[in-house]
DRENDO-1510 file (C-alpha; in Angstrom, 1 decimal, always signed):
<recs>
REC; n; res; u; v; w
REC; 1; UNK; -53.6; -22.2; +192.4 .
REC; 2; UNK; -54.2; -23.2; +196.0 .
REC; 3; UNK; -50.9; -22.3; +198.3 .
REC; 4; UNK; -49.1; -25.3; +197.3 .
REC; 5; UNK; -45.5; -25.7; +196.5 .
REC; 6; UNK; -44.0; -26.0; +192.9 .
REC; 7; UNK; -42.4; -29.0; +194.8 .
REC; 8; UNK; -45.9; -30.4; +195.0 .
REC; 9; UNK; -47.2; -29.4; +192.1 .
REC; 10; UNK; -44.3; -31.0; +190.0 .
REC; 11; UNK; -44.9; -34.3; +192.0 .
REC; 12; UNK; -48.1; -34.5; +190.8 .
REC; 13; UNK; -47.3; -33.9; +187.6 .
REC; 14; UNK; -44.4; -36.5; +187.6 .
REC; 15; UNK; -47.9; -39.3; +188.8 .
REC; 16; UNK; -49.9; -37.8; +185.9 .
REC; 17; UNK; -47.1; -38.9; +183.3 .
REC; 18; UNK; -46.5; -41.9; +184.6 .
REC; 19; UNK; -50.4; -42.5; +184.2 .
REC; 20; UNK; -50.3; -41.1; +181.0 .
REC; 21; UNK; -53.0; -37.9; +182.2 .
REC; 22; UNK; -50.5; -35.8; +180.3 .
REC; 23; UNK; -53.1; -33.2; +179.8 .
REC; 24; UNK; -53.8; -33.0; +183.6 .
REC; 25; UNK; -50.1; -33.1; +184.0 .
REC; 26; UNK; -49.7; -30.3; +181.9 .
REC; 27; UNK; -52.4; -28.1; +184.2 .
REC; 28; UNK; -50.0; -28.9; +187.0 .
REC; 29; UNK; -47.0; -27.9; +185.6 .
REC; 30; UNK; -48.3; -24.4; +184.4 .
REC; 31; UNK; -48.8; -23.6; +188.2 .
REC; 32; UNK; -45.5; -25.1; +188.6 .
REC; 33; UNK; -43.9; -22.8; +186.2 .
REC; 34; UNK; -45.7; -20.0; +187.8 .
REC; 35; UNK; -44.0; -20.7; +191.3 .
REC; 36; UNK; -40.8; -21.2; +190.1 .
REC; 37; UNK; -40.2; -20.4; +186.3 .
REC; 38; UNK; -36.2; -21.8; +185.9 .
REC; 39; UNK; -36.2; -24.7; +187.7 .
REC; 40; UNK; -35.1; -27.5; +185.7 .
REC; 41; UNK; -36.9; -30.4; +186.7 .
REC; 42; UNK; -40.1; -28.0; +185.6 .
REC; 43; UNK; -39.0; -27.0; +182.7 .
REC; 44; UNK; -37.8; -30.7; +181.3 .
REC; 45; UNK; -40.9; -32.3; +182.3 .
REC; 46; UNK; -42.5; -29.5; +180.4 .
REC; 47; UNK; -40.8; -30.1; +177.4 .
REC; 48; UNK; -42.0; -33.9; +177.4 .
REC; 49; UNK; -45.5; -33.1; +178.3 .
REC; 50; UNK; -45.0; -30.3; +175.1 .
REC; 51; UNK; -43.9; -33.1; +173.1 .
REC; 52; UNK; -46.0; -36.0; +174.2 .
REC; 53; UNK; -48.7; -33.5; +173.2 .
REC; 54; UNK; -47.4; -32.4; +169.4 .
REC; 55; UNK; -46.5; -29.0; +170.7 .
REC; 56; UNK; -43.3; -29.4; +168.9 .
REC; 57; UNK; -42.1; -25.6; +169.5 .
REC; 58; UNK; -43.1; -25.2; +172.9 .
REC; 59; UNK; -41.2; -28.5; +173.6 .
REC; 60; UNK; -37.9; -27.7; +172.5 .
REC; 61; UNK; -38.4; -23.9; +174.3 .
REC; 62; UNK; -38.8; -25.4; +177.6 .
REC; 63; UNK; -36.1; -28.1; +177.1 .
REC; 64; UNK; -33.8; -25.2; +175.7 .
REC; 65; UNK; -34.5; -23.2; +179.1 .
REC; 66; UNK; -34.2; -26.4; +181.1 .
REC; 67; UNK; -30.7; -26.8; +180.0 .
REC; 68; UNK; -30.0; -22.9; +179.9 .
REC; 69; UNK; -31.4; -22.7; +183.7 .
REC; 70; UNK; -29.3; -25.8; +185.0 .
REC; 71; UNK; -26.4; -26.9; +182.4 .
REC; 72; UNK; -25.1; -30.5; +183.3 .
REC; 73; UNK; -28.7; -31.3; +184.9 .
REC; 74; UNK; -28.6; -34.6; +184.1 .
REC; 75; UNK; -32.5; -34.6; +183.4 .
REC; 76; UNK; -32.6; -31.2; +181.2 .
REC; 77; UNK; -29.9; -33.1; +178.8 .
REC; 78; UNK; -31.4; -36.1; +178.0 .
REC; 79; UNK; -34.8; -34.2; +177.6 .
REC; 80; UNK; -33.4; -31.8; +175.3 .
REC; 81; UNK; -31.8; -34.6; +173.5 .
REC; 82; UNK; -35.3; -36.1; +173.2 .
REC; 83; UNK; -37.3; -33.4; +172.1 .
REC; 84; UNK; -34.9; -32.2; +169.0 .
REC; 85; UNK; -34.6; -36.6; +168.2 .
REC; 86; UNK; -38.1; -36.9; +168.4 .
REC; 87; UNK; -38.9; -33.9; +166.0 .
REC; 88; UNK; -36.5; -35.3; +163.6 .
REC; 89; UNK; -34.0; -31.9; +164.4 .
REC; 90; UNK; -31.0; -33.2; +162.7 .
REC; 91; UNK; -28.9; -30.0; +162.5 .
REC; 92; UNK; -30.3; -29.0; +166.5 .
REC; 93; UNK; -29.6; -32.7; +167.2 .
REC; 94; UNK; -26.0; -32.4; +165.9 .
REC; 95; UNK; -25.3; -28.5; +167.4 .
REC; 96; UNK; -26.1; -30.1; +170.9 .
REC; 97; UNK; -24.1; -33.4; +170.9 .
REC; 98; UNK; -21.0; -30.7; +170.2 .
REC; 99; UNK; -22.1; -28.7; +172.3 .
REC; 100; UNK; -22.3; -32.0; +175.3 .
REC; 101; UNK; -19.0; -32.9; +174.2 .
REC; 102; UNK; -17.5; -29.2; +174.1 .
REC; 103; UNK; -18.7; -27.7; +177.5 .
REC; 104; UNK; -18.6; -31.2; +179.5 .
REC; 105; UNK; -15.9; -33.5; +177.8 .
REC; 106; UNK; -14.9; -35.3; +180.9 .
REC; 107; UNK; -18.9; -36.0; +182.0 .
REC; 108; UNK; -19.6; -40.4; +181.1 .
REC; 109; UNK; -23.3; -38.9; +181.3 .
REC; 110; UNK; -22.7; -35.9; +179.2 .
REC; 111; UNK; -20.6; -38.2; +176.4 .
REC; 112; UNK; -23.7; -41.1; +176.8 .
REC; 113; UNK; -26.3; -38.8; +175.7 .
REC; 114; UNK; -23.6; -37.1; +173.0 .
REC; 115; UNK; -23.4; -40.2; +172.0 .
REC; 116; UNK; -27.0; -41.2; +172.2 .
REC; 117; UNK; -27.6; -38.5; +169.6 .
REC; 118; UNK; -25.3; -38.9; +167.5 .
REC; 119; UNK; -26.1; -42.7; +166.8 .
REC; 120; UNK; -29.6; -41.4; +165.5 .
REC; 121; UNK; -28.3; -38.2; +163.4 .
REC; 122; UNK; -24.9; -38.7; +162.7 .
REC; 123; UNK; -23.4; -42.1; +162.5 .
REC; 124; UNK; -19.6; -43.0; +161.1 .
REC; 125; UNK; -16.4; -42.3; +162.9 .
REC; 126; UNK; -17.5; -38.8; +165.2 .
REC; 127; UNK; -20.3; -40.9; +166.7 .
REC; 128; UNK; -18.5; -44.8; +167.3 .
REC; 129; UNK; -15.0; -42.4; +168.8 .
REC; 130; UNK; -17.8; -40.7; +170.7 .
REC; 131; UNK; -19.1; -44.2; +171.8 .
REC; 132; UNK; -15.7; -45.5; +172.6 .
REC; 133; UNK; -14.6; -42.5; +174.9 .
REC; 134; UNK; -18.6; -43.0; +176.3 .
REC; 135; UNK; -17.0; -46.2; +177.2 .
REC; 136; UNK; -13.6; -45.2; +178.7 .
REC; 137; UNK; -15.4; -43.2; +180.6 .
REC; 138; UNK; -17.9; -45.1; +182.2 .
REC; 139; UNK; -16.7; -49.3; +181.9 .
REC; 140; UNK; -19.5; -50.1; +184.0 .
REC; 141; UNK; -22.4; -48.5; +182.4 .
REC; 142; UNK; -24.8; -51.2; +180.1 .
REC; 143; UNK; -25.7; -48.2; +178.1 .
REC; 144; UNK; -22.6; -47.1; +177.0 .
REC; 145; UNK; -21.7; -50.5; +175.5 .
REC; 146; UNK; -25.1; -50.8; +174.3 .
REC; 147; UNK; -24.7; -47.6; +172.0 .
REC; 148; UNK; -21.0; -48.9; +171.0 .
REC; 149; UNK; -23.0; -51.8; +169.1 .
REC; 150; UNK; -25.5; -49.4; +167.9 .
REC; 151; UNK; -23.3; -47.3; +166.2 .
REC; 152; UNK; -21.0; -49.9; +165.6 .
REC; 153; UNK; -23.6; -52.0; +163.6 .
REC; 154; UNK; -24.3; -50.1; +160.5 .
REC; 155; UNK; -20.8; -49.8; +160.3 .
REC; 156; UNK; -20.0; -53.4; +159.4 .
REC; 157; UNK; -17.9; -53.8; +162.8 .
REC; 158; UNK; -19.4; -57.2; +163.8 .
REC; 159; UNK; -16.8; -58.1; +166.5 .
REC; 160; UNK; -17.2; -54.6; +167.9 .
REC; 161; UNK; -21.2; -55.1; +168.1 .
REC; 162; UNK; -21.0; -58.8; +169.6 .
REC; 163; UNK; -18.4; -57.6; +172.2 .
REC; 164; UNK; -20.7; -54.1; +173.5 .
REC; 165; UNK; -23.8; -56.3; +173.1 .
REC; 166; UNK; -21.8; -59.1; +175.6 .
REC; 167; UNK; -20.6; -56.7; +178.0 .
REC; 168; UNK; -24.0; -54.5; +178.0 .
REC; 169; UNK; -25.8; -57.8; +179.0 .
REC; 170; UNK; -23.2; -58.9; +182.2 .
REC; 171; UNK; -23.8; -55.3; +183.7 .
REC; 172; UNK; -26.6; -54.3; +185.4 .
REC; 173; UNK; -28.7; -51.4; +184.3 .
REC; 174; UNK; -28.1; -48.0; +186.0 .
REC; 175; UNK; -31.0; -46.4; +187.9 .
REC; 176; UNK; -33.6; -44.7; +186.2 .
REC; 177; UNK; -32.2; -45.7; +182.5 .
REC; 178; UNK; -35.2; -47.8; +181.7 .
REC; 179; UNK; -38.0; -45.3; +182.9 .
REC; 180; UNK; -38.9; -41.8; +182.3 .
REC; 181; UNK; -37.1; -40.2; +179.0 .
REC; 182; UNK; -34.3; -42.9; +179.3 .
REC; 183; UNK; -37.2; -45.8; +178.2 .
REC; 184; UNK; -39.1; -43.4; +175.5 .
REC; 185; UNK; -35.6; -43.0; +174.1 .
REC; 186; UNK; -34.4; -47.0; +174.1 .
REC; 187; UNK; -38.1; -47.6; +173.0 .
REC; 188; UNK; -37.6; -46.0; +169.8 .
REC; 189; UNK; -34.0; -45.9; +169.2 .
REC; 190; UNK; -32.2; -48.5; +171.1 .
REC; 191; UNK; -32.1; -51.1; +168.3 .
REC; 192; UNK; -29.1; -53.1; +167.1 .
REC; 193; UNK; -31.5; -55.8; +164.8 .
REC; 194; UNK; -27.7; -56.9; +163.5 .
REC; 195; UNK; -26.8; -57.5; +166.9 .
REC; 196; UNK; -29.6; -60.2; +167.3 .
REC; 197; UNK; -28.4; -63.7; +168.3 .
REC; 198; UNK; -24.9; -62.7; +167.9 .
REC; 199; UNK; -23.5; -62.1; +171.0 .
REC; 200; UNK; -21.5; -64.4; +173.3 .
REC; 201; UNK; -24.0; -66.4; +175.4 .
REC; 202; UNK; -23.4; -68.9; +178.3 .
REC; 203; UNK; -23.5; -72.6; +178.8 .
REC; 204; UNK; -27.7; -72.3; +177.8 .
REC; 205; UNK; -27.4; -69.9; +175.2 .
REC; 206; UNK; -29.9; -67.5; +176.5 .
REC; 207; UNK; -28.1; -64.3; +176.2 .
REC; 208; UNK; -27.1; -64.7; +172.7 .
REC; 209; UNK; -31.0; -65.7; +171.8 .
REC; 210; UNK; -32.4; -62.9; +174.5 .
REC; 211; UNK; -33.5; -59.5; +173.0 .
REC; 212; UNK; -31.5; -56.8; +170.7 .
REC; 213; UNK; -34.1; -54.4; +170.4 .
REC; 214; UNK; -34.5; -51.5; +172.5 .
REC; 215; UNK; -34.6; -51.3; +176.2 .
REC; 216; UNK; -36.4; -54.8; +176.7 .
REC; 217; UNK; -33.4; -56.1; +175.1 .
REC; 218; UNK; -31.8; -55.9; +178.5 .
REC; 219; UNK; -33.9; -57.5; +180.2 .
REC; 220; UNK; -31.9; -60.7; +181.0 .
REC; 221; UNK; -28.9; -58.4; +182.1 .
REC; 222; UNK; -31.3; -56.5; +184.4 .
REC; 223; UNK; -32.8; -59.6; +185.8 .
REC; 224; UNK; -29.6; -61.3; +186.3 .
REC; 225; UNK; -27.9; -58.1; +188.3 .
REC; 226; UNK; -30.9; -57.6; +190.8 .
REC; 227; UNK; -31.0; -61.4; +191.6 .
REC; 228; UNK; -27.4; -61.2; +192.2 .
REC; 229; UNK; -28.0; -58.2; +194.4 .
REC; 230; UNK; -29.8; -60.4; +196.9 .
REC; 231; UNK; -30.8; -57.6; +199.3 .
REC; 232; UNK; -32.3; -55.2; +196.4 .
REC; 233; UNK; -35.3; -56.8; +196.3 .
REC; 234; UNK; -36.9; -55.4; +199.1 .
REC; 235; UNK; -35.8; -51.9; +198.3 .
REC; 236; UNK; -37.6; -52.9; +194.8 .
REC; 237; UNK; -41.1; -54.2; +196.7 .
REC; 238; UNK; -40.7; -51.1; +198.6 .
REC; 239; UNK; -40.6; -48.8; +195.9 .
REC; 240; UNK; -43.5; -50.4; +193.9 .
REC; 241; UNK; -45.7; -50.0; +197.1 .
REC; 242; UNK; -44.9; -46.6; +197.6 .
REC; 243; UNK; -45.4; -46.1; +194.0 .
REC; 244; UNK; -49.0; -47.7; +194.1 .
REC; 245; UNK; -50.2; -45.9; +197.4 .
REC; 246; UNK; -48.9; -42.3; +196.1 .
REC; 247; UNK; -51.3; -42.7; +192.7 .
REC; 248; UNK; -54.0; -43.9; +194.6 .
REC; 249; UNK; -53.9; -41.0; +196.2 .
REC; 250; UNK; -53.9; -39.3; +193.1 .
REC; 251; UNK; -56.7; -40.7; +191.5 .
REC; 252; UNK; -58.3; -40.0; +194.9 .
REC; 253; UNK; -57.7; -36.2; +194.4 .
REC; 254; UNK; -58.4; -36.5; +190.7 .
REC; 255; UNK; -61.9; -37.9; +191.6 .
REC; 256; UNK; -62.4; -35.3; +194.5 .
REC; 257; UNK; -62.1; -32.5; +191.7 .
</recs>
């Protein structure tokens, strides 16, 4: 170590990721750990490094600690939710969506990732009452409709699917849903392949014929809520140049090494 910060350290690690140096980014987050062992933003990155890296145990440790240290952290959840979906943990899949629902029943975030986990373990009338309350909860979250028609699809429920696909693609995506955990998650599980060409589309058609598959299958909702934004589209060209002059700054330090 060299004097610097967990703060710092975890930034950099957060760069590595999003480069895909997860190795690197593991190196930064043992320091990290070192300087401040229960912070939760540490220990939930850990766990998707751990992951991303098949260290299967050590993954669900940290993201069990992340969500021990911090519960309600919005990030430790959906990490922990990641880690026992993507090691194919039914039964520690199952224990923690009760768990969501029993210790923070009136959280929409809580309920989505409940939910979330339930649409890839569980399935049948738990998971689409989950979805609904997801959606009492939180009307104006995509996401939540989105895992209505999820669930809601297997089930035979066709004008329940066409109506959370509709509404899902007239509401614009919350922040951070399609990056980070949030995308790895809709990458792999965010399918409704019943829901395709199904929904309710407008004069053209091309929201009915636009994606049902995963996070991309958003994409005309997404586009269609920035542009109506107007103004957001500076914040959005500000953020990518910030983005691109913090990691070359990081590849300068990764070359200087």
């Amino acid at each position: 170590m060299t004097g610097e910060t967990a703060d710092v350290y975890l930034s950099r690690a957060r760069l590595l990721v999003d480069l895909g140096h997860w190795t690197d980014a593991a190196e930064e987050l043992t320091f990290a750990r070192a300087l401040a062992p229960e912070d939760a933003d540490i220990l939930a990155l850990s766990a998707l490094v751990a992951a991303q890296e098949g260290r299967a145990g050590e993954a669900a440790e940290y993201a069990a600690a992340a969500t021990d240290a911090a519960p309600g952290h919005d990030e430790a959840i959906i990490t922990r939710a990641w880690v026992l979906a993507s090691a194919d943990n039914r039964a520690g899949g199952l224990a923690f969506a009760d768990e969501l629902l029993r210790d923070f029943s009136s959280s929409a975030y809580a309920t989505l990732v409940a939910t979330a986990l339930l649409s890839v373990f569980g399935g049948g009338q738990l998971a689409l009452d989950t979805a609904w309350e997801g959606v009492r909860l939180a009307p104006a979250d995509p996401d939540a409709h989105w895992l209505l028609a999820r669930i809601a699809a297997p089930m035979g429920l066709e004008q329940v699917v066409e109506e959370g696909v509709f509404h899902a693609r007239q509401l614009p995506p919350f922040p951070g849903r399609r990056a980070g955990v949030w995308k790895l998650w809709w990458d792999r599980f965010g399918g409704v392949p019943q829901a395709a060409g199904g929904a309710r589309g407008g004069a053209d058609g091309s929201r009915g014929a636009s994606g049902a598959g995963g996070a991309s299958g958003w994409g005309s909702g997404a586009g269609d809520g920035a542009a109506g934004r107007g103004g957001d589209g500076w914040g959005g060209i500000l953020k990518v140049a910030a983005i691109v002059f913090a990691v070359g700054l990081l590849l300068a330090w990764l070359a200087a090494r």
